[in-house]
N, C-alpha and C positions, 0 to 999 in steps of 0.2 A: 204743731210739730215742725221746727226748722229741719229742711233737708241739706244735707251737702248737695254742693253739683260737683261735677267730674273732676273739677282744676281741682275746688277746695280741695276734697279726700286725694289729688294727686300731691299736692303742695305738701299736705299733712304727712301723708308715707314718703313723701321721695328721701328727706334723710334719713327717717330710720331705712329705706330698706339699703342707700347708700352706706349708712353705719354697720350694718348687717354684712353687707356684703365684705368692707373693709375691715370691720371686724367680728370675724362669724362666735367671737365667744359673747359677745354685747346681748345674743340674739337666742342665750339659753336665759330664759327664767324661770322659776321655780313657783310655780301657786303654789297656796297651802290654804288648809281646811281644820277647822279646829273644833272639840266639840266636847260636852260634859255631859256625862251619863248622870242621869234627872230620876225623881221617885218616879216610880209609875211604869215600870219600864220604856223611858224614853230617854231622849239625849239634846241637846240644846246644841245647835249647830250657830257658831258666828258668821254671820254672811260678809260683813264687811258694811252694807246697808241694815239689816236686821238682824234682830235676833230670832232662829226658827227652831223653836221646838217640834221634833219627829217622835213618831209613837209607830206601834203594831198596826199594821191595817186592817180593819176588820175581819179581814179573810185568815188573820192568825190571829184574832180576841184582841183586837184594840177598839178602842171607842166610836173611834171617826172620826175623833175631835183635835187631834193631833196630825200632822202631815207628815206624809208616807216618804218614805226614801225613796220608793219606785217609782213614783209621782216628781218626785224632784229630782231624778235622772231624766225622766221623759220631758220638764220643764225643762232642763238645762237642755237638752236634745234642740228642743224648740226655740228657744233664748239663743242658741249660738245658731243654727241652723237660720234664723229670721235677720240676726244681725250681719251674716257673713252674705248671704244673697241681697240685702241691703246695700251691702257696700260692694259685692257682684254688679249691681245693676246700675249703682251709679258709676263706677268706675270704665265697664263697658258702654255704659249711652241707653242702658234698659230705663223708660220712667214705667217705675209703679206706679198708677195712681192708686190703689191698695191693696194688700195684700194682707192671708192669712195662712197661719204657720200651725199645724195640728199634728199632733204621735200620739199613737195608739200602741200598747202594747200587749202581749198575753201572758200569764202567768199561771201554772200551774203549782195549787200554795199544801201538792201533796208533797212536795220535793222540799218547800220550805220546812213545813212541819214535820218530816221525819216522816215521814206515811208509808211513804216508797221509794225505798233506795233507784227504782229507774227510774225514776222523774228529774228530771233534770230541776236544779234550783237557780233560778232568775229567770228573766225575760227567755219564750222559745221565741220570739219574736215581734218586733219592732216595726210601726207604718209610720212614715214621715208622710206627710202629703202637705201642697202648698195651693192655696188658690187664689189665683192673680186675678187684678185687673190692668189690664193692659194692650197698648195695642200693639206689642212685638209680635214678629214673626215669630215660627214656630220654628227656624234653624235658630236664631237667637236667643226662645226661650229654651231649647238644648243646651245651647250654649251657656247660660246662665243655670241651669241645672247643673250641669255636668262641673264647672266652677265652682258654685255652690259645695255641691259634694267633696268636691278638689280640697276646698281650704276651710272647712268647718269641722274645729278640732273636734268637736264632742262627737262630732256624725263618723268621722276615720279614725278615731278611738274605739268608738263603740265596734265599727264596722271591721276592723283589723284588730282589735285586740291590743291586750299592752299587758305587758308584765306585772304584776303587781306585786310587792315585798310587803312582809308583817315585820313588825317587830313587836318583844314585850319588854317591859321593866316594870319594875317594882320601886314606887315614889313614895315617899311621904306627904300627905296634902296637909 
């Protein structure tokens, strides 16, 4: 695995974040996600690298054999959470020599399934944990913490919330 050091990842952002700042509409972009409901009660999700079929989790009559959407929320949690403290640590002077990146979450799947209207339906809760090796100091690895949390969209998404809009239509395929 090639690492960046500090200059490189400084070289790499300094004009975008100079373009950003010069021009803050440069600095909206729009991801998207696309997906086709499949036999079996599932959906075929394009990732851009692969193609991933999601299904039921066992805990509401799926297989097992198909990947959970909850499971691919807590991967992405993890995936951006790993990459943004990555680029935390080089950017500040932190060397990892390795680290690992784990989310746990809890579900109660009576709220999914219609069981009982008080049960709340998704995640009641969410564990990121990280475990380093390293020899930073402990204000520094705060400080790389607290960063981390700072600019890791999927973790201040999750963690703040965010509006979400539906919409329907009616297509011809």
């Amino acid at each position: 695995m090639q690492k960046l050091n500090q200059e490189s990842l400084k070289s790499l952002q300094a004009p975008l974040k100079e373009k950003y700042k010069t021009d803050a509409d440069s600095a909206l972009i729009t991801l998207k996600a696309t997906g086709n409901l499949q036999d079996g009660i599932s959906c075929s999700v394009e990732t851009g690298k692969a193609l991933v079929k999601a299904g039921l989790h066992p805990a509401t009559g799926g297989s097992g054999s198909l990947a959970c959407s909850g499971d691919m929320l807590l991967e992405a949690l993890v995936a951006c959470a790993g990459v943004t403290m990555n680029a935390v640590a080089t950017s500040i002077g932190i060397e990892l020599r390795n680290a690992k990146v784990s989310a746990e979450g809890d579900l109660d799947f009576r709220g999914t399934l219609g069981v009982s209207k008080d049960v709340q339906v998704g995640f009641k809760s969410i564990r990121l944990s990280f475990q380093l090796d390293t020899d930073a100091d402990d204000e520094s690895l705060a400080s790389l913490m607290k960063l981390t949390e700072r600019y890791c969209v999927v973790y201040q998404t999750l963690n703040s919330g965010v509006q979400v809009e539906t919409a329907f239509s009616k297509i011809s395929l």
